[in-house]
C-alpha positions in Angstrom: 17.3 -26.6 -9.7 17.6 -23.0 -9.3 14.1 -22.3 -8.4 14.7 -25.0 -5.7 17.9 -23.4 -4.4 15.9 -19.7 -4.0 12.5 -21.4 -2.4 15.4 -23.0 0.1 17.0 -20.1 0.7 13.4 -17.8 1.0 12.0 -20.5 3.8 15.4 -20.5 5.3 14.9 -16.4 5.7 11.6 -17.2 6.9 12.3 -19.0 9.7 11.9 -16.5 12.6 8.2 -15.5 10.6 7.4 -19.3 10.8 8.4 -19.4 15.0 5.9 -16.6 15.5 3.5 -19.3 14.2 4.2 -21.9 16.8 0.9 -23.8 17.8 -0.7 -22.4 14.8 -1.4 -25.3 11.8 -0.6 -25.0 8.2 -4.1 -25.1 7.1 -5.1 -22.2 9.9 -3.0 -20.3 7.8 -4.1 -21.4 4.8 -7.8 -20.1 5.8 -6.7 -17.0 7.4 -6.1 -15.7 3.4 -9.8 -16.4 2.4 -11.1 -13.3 5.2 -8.6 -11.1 3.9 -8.6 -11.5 0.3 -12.2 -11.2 0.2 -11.4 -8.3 1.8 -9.8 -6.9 -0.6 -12.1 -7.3 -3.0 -14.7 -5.7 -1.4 -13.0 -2.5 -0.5 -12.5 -1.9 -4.2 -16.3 -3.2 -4.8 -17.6 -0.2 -3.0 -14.9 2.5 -3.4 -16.3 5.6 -4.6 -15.2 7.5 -7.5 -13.6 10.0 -5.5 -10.1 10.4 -3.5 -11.7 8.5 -0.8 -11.7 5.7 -3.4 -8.5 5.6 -3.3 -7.4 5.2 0.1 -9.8 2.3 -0.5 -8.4 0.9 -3.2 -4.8 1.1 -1.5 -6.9 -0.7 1.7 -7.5 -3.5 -0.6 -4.1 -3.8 -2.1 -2.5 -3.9 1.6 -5.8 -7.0 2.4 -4.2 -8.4 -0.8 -0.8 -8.1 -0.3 -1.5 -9.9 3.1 -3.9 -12.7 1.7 -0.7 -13.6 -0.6 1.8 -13.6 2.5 -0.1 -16.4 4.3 -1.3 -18.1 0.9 2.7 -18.2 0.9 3.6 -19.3 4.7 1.3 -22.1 5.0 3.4 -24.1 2.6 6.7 -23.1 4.1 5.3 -23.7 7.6 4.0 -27.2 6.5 7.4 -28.1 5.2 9.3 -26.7 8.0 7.4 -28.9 10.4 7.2 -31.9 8.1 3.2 -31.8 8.1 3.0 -31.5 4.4 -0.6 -33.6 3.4 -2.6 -33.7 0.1 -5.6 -32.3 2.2 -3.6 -28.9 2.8 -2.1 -29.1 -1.0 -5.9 -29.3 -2.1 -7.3 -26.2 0.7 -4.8 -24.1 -0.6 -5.7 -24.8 -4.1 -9.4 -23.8 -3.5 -9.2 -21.4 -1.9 -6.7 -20.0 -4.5 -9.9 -20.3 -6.8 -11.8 -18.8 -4.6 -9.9 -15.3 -4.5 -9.1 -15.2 -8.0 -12.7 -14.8 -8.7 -13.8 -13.2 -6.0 -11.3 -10.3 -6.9 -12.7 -10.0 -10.8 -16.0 -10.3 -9.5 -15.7 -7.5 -7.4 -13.9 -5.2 -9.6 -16.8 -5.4 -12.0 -19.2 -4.6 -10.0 -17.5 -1.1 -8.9 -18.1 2.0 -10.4 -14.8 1.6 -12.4 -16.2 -0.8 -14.5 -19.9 -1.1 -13.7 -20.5 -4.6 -15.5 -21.0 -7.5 -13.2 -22.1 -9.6 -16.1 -18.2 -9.4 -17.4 -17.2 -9.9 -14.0 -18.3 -13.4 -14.1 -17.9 -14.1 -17.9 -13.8 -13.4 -17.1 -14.0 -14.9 -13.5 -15.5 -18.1 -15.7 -12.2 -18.0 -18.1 -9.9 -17.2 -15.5 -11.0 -20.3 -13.2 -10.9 -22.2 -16.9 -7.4 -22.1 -17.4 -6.9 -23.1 -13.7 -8.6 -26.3 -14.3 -6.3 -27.3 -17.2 -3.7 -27.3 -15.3 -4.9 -29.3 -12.2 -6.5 -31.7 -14.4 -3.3 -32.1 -16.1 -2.2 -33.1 -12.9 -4.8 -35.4 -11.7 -4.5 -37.2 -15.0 -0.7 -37.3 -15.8 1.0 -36.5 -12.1 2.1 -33.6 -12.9 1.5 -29.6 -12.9 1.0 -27.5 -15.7 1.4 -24.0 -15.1 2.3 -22.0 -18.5 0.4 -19.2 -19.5 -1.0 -16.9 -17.0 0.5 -17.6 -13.8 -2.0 -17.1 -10.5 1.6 -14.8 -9.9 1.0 -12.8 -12.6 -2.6 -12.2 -12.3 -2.2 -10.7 -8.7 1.2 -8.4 -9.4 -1.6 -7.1 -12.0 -4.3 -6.7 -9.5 -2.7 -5.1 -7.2 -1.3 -2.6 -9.9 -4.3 -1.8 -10.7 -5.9 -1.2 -7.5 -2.2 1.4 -6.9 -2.5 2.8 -10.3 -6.9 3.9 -9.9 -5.8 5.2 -6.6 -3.1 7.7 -7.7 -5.6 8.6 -10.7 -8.4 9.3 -7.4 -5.8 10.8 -5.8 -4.6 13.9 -8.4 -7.9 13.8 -9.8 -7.3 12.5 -13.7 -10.0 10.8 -15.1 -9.9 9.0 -18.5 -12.4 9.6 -21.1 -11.7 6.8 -23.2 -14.5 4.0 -23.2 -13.8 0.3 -25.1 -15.0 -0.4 -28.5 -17.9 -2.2 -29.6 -19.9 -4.1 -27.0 -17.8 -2.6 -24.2 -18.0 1.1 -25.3 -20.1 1.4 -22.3 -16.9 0.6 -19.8 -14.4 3.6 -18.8 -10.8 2.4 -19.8 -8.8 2.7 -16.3 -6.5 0.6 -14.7 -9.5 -1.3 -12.9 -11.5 -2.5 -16.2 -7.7 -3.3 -17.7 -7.6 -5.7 -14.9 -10.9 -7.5 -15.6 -10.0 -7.5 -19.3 -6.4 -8.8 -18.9 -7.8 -11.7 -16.3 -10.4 -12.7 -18.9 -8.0 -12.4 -22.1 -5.1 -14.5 -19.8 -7.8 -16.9 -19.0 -8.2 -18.0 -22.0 -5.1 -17.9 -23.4 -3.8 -20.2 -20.4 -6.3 -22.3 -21.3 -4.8 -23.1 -25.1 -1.2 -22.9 -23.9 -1.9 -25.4 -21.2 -4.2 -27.7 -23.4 -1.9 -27.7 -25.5 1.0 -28.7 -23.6 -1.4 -31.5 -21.4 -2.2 -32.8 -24.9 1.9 -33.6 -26.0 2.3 -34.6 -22.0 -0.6 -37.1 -22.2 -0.2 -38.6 -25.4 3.4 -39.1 -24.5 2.2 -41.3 -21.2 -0.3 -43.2 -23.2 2.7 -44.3 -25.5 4.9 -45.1 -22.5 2.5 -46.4 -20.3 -0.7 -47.6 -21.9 -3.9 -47.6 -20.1 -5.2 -51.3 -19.6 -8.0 -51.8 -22.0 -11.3 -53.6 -21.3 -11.1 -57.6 -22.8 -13.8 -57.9 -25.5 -15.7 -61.1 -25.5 
C-alpha cells in the first residue's frame, strides 16, 4: 500500500516530464533506453587505464543514469494515458535483459577486468535469476522479485563506474589481484561489479526458486491442474 501511495505521488510529480512527451508512445520510450544503455556499456568497454578513463567511465554512468530515466517514464506515460498493454509490459522486460548483460559483458572486456569469458559466465547467472522470476509469473500470475533486484544491480553499476573514475582521476591503483582462478583479475570497483552481478545472480536464483516453489505448490493445492482421463 505504501509503495503504491509513493509510485502515485512520483507519477503525479512527473507529470510536466510526461507533457514534454506528448505524441511520443510508451514503447518509443521504452526503445530509446536500449541506444543509450548500450552506450554506457561501451564507453566503459574501451576506457583506457588512464584519467581519460575516467571521464569515460563518468560518460557511461550519465548514458546509464538516462537509459534508467526512460526505462522509468515509459510505464508512467503508459498509465497516464491509459495505454498500458502486455506488448509494452513484455518490451520493457527484454529489453531490461538486454542491458543487464550487455553492461557485465562490457565491463569484462575492459582493461579493468580483462576476462570476457567471466563477462558471459556472470551475464549467464545474472539473466538466470531474472527468469525465475518471470517464469514465476507466467506460471502462477504473479511476480517474484526477491533477491537481487534489477534496482540493486544498477545503483552498483553505476558506483562502480564513479568509484574507477575517481581512482583514474587521483591516480590510485590497487595491487590486489583475486584468489585462485581469478588471481589474474585487478580487484577495483569494476571487476567487484562483475563479481557481485554473477554472485547476486545466483543467489536470486535460490531465493526466488525457492519462494516460486511454496507459491506453486500452494496453487496446485488450491487450484489443481485438470489431469488427463486414463482409459
Amino acid at each position: 500500500m505504501a509503495l503504491e501511495k509513493l509510485r502515485r505521488r512520483w507519477e503525479a510529480a512527473l507529470q510536466p516530464v510526461l507533457k514534454a512527451f506528448d505524441g511520443i508512445s510508451p514503447a518509443t520510450v521504452t526503445w530509446m533506453a536500449l541506444p543509450l544503455g548500450v552506450a554506457g556499456g561501451l564507453l566503459a568497454m574501451y576506457a583506457p587505464n588512464t584519467a581519460t578513463g575516467g571521464w569515460w567511465l563518468l560518460g557511461g554512468a550519465f548514458m546509464i543514469g538516462l537509459a534508467m530515466i526512460f526505462d522509468g517514464l515509459d510505464g508512467s506515460l503508459a498509465r497516464a494515458r491509459g495505454e498500458v498493454t502486455r506488448w509494452g509490459d513484455y518490451l520493457d522486460h527484454t529489453i531490461d535483459r538486454v542491458l543487464d548483460a550487455t553492461w557485465v559483458v562490457c565491463l569484462s572486456a575492459s582493461v579493468f577486468v580483462a576476462d570476457i569469458a567471466l563477462g558471459f559466465a556472470a551475464a549467464f547467472l545474472t539473466l538466470l535469476g531474472s527468469y525465475m522470476g518471470t517464469q514465476a509469473q507466467a506460471v502462477a500470475g504473479s511476480r517474484n522479485y526477491r533477491g537481487f533486484s534489477r534496482a540493486d544491480r544498477t545503483v552498483i553499476t553505476l558506483l562502480g563506474y564513479i568509484s574507477m573514475a575517481i581512482m583514474l582521476f587521483i591516480g590510485w591503483e590497487s595491487d590486489l589481484m583475486y584468489p585462485a582462478m581469478f588471481d589474474h583479475i585487478a580487484l577495483n570497483p569494476i571487476s567487484l561489479v562483475v563479481f557481485i552481478s554473477a554472485l547476486g545472480g545466483i543467489w536470486t536464483f535460490l531465493v526466488r526458486f525457492q519462494q516460486a516453489k511454496g507459491d506453486i505448490q500452494a496453487l496446485d493445492n488450491s487450484e489443481p491442474l485438470e489431469q488427463p482421463k486414463r482409459e
